[in-house]
N, CA, C and O of each residue as an XYZ file, in Angstrom:
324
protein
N     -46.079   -152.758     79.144
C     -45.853   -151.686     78.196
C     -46.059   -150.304     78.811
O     -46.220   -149.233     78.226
N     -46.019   -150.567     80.150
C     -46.262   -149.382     80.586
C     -44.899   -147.782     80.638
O     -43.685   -147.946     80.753
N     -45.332   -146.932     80.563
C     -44.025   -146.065     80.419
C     -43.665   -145.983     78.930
O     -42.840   -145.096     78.712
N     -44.139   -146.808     77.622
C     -43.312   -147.304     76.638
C     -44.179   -145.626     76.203
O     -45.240   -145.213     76.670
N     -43.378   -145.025     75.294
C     -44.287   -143.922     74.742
C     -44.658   -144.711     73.756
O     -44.023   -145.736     73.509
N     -46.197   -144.190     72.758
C     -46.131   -144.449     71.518
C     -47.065   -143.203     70.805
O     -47.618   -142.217     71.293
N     -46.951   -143.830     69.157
C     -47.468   -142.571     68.177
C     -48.086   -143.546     67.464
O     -47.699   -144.653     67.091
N     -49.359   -142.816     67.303
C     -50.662   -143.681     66.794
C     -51.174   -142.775     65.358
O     -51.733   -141.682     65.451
N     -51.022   -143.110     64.710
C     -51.565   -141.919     63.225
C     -52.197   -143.193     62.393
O     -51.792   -144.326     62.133
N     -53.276   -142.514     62.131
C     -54.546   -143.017     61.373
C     -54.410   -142.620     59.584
O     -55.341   -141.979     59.096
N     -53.385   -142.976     58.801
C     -53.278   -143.147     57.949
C     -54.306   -142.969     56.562
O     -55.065   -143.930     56.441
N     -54.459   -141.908     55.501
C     -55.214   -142.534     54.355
C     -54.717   -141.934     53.081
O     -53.794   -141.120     53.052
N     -55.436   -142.411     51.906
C     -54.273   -142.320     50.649
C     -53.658   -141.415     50.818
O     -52.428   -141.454     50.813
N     -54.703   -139.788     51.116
C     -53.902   -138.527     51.081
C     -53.161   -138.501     51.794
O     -52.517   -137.472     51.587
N     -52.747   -139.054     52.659
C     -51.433   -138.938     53.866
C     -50.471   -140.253     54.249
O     -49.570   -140.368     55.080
N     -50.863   -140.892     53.598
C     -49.947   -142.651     53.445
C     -48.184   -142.151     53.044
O     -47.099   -142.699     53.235
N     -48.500   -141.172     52.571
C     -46.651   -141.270     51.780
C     -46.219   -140.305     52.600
O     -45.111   -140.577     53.064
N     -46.710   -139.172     52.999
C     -46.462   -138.320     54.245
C     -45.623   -138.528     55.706
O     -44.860   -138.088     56.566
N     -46.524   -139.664     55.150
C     -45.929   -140.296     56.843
C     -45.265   -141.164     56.883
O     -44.687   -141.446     57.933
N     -45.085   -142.020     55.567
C     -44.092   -142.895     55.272
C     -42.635   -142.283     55.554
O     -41.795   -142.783     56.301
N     -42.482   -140.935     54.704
C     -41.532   -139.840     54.300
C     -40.710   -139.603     55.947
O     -39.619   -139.807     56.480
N     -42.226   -138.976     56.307
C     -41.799   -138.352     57.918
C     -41.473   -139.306     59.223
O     -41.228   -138.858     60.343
N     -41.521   -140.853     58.836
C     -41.625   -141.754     60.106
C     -40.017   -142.459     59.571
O     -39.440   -142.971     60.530
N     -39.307   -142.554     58.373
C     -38.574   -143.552     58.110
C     -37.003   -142.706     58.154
O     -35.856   -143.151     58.117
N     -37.588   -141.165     58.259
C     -35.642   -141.220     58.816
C     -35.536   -140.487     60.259
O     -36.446   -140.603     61.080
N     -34.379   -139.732     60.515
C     -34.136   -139.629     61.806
C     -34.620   -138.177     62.508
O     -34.644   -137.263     61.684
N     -34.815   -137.985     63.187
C     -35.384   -136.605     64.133
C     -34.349   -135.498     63.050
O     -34.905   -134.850     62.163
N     -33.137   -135.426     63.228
C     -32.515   -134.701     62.615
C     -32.907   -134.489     61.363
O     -33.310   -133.341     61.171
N     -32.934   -135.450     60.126
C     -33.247   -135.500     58.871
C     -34.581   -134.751     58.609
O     -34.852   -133.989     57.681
N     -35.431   -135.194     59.763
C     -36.735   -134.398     58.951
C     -36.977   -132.973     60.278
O     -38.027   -132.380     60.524
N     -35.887   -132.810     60.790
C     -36.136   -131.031     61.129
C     -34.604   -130.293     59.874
O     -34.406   -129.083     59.766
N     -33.902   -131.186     59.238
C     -33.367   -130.541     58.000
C     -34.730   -130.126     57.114
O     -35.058   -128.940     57.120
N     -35.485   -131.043     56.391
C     -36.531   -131.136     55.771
C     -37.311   -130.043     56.091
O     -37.465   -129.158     55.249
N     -37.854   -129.965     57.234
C     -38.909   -128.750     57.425
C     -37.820   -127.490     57.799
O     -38.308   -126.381     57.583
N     -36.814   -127.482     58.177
C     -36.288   -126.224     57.571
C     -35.916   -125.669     56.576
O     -35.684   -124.476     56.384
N     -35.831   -126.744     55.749
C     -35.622   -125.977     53.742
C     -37.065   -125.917     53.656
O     -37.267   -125.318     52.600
N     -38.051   -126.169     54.117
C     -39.781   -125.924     53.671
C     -40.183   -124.545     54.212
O     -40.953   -123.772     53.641
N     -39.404   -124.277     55.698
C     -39.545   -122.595     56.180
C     -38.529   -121.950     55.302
O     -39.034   -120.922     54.851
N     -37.451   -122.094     54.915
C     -36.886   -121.388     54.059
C     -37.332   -120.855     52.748
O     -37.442   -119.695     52.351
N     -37.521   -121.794     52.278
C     -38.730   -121.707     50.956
C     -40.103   -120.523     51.063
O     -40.489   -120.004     50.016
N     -40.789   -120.157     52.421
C     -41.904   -120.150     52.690
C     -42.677   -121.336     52.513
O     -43.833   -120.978     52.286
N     -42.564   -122.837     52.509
C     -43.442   -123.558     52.881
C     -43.415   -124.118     54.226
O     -42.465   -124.105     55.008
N     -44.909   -124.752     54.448
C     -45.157   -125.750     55.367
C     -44.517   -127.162     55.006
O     -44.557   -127.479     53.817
N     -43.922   -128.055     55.924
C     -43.893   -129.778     56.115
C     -44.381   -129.580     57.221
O     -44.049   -128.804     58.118
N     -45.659   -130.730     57.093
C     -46.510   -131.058     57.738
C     -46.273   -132.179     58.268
O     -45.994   -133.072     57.468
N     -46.296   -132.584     59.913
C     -45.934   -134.064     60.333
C     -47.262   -134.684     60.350
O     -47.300   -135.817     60.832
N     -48.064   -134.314     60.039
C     -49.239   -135.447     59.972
C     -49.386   -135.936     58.594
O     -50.501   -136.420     58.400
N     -48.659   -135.956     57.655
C     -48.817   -136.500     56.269
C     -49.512   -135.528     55.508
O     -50.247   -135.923     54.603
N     -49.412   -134.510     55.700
C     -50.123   -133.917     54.564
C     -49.537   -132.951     53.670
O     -49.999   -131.983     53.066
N     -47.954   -133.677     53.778
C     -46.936   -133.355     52.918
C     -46.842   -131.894     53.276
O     -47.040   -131.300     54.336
N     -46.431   -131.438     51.911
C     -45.570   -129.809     52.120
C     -46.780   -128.563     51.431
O     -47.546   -128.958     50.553
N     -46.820   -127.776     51.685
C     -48.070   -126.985     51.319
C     -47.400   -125.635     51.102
O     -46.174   -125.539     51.171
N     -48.221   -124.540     50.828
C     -48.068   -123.066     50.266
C     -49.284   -122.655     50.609
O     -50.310   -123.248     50.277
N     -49.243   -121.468     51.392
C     -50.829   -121.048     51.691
C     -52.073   -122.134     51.988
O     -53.250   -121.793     51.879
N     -51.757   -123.168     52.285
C     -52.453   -124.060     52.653
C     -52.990   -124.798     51.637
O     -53.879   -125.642     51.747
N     -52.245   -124.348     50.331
C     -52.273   -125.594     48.963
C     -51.088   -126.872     48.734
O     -49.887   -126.606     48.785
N     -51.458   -127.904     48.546
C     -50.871   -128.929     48.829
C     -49.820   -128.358     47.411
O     -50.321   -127.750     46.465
N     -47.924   -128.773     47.514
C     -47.437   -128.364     46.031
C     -46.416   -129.747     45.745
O     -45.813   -129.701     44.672
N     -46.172   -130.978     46.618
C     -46.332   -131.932     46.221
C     -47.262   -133.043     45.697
O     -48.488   -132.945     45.654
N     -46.381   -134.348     45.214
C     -47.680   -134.815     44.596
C     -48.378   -135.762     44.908
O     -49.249   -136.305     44.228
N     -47.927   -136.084     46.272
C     -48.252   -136.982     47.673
C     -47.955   -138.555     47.527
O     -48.578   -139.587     47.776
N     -46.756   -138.243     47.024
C     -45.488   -139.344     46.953
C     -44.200   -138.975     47.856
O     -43.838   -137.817     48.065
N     -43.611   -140.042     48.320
C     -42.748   -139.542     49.058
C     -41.527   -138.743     48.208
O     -41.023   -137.743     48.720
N     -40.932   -139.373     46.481
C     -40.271   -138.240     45.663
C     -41.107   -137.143     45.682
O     -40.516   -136.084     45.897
N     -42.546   -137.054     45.491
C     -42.619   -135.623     45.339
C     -42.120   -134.588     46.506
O     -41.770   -133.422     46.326
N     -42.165   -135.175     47.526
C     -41.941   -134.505     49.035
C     -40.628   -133.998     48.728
O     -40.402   -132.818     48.994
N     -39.813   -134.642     48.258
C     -37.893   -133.900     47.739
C     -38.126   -133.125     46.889
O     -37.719   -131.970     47.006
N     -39.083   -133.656     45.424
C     -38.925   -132.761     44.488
C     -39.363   -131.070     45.190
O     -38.676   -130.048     45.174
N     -40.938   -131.322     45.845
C     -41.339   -130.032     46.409
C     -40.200   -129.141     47.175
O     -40.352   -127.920     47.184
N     -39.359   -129.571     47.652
C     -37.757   -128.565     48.390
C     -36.670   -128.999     47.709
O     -35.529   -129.250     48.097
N     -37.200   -129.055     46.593
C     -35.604   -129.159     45.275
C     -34.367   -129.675     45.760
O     -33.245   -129.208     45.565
N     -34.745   -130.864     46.525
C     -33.743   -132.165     46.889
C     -34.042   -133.614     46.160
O     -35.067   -134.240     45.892
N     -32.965   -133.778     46.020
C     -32.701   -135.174     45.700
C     -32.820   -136.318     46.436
O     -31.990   -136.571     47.309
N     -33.956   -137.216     46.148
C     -34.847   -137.699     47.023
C     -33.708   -139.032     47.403
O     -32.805   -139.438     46.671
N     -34.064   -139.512     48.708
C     -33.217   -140.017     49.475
C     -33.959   -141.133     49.999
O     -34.739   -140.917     50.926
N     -33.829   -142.288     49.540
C     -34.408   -143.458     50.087
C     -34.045   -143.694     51.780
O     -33.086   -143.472     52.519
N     -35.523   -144.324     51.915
C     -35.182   -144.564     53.704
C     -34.340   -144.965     53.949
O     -33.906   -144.363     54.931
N     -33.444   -146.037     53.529
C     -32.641   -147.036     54.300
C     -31.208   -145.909     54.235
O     -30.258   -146.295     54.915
N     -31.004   -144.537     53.453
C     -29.982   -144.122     53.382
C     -30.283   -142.573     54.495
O     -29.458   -141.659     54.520
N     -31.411   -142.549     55.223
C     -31.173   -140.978     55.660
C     -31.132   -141.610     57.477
O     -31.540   -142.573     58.127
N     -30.485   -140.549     57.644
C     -29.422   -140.785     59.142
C     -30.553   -140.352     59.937
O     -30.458   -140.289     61.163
């Protein structure tokens, strides 16, 4: 396994859907995502701690809330590229 890269994240409730959100679609999909969150003035956070405002959490640490928070229509994993 040598050479293999990997990503190790230590998971807990507050960040379980975070990272669900941020690990299940493609590089592209979630730098779309965090650019409607800088557009907005928010943060997406890749460590699961969802999308924030001044460093207040404004989802509801579900992966729909993560769409609802950038007024998208939430997009199941198996459908984002």
């Amino acid at each position: 396994f040598q050479g293999v890269p990997l990503d190790v994240y230590h998971a807990s409730e507050e960040t379980w859907w975070g990272l669900v959100q941020m690990r299940s679609g493609s590089e592209k999909f979630n730098r779309k995502l965090a650019g409607r969150a800088l557009t907005m003035g928010l943060q997406y956070h890749g460590d699961g701690r969802g999308i924030t405002k001044n460093g207040t959490r404004v989802d509801d640490g579900t992966e729909e809330g993560i769409f609802r928070a950038l007024d998208l229509e939430y997009v199941p994993p198996e459908d984002r590229e």
